[in-house]
C-alpha positions in Angstrom: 13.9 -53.3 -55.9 12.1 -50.2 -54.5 9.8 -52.7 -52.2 13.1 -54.3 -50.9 14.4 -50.6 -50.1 11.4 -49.2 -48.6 10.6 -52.2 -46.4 14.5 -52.1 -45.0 14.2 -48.4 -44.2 11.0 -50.0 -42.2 12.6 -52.2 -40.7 15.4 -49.4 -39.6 13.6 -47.0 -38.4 11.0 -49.7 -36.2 13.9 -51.3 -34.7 15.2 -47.1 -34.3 12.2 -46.6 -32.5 12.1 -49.4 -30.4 15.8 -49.3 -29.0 14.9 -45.3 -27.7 11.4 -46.8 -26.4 13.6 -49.2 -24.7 16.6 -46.6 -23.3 14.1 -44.4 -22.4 11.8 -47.3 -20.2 15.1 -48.3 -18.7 16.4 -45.2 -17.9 13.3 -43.3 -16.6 14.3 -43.3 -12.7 17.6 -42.4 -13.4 15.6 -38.8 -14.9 13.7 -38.5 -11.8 14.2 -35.8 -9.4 14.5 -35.9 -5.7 11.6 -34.5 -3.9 10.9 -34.4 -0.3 9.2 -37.8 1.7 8.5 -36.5 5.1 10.2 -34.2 7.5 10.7 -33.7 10.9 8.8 -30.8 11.8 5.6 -32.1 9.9 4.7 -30.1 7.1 2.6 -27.1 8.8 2.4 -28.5 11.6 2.6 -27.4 14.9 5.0 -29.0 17.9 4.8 -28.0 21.6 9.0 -27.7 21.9 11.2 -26.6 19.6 13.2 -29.5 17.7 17.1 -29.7 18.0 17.2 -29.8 14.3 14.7 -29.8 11.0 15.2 -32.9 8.9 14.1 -33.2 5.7 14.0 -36.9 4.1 14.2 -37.9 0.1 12.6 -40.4 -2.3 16.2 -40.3 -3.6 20.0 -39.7 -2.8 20.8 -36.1 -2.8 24.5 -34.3 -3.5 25.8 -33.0 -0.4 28.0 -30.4 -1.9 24.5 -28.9 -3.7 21.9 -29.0 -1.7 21.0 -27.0 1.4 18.2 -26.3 4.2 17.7 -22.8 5.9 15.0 -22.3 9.0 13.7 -18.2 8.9 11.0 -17.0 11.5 8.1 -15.2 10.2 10.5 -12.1 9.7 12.6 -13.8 7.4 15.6 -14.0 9.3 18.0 -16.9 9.7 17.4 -19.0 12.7 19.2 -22.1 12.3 22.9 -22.8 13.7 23.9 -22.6 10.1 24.7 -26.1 9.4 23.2 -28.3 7.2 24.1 -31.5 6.0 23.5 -34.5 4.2 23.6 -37.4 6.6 26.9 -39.5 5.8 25.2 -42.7 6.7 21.8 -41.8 4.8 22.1 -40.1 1.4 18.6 -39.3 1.6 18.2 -37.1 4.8 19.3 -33.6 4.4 19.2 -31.4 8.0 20.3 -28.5 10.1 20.6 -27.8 13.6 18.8 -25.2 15.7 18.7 -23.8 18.4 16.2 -23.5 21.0 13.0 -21.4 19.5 10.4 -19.3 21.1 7.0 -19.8 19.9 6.0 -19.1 16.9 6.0 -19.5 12.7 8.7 -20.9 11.4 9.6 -21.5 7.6 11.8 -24.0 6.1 13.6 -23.3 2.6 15.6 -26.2 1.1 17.4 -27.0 -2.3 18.4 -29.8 -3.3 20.4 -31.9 -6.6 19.7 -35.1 -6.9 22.6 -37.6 -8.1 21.2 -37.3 -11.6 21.5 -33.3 -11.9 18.3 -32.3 -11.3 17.4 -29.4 -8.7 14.2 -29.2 -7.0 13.5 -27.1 -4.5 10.7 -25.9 -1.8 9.1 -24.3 0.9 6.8 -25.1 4.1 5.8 -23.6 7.6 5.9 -25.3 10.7 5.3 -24.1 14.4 6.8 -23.8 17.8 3.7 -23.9 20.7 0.2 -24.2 19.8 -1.9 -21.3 18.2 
């Protein structure tokens, strides 16, 4: 009788086991976060006139109402129109307008939530004018 027993407990907690193997295996890209793909400004790179905006795109959709994009010049200081977005029609692409800039260093802070919950966020320079 104790054979019996021991192999159903076995049997239990293998098949236990397995199913969470399973959810987990299933579920693992729901988990991920969103981090960035490429962006307009290039990472550290530098362009020869300033863009009309910074875009920013995702390996995954993003919650507009959480996430968020600021450009600062190499003081610190705010220099974007103070706008950023999700695109509507691309749930991927987060940006912000700005305006004409002078030459110079430039860094972008963003923040995101992806649709799962998760919040990454990052830094990364870019440049107006060569130098």
């Amino acid at each position: 009788m104790d054979a019996v027993r021991r192999r159903a407990r076995s049997d239990a907690a293998t098949l236990a086991i397995g199913l969470v193997l399973a959810v987990v295996a299933s579920t693992g890209r729901a988990w991920a976060h969103a981090f960035p793909d490429h962006s307009e400004p290039r990472v550290g790179h530098s362009v020869d006139a300033s863009p009309a905006a910074v875009r920013i795109w995702f390996d995954g959709a993003i919650e507009p109402m959480f996430s968020t994009v600021r450009v600062e010049d190499s003081s610190g200081h705010q220099v974007d129109s103070g706008d950023p977005r999700v695109d509507p029609e691309d749930d991927k692409l987060l940006e912000v307008s700005v305006p004409p800039l002078p030459p110079g260093s430039y860094e972008v802070a963003w923040s995101v939530v992806a649709r799962d919950g998760h919040r990454t966020e990052g830094r990364f320079p870019f440049r107006v004018g060569s130098h």
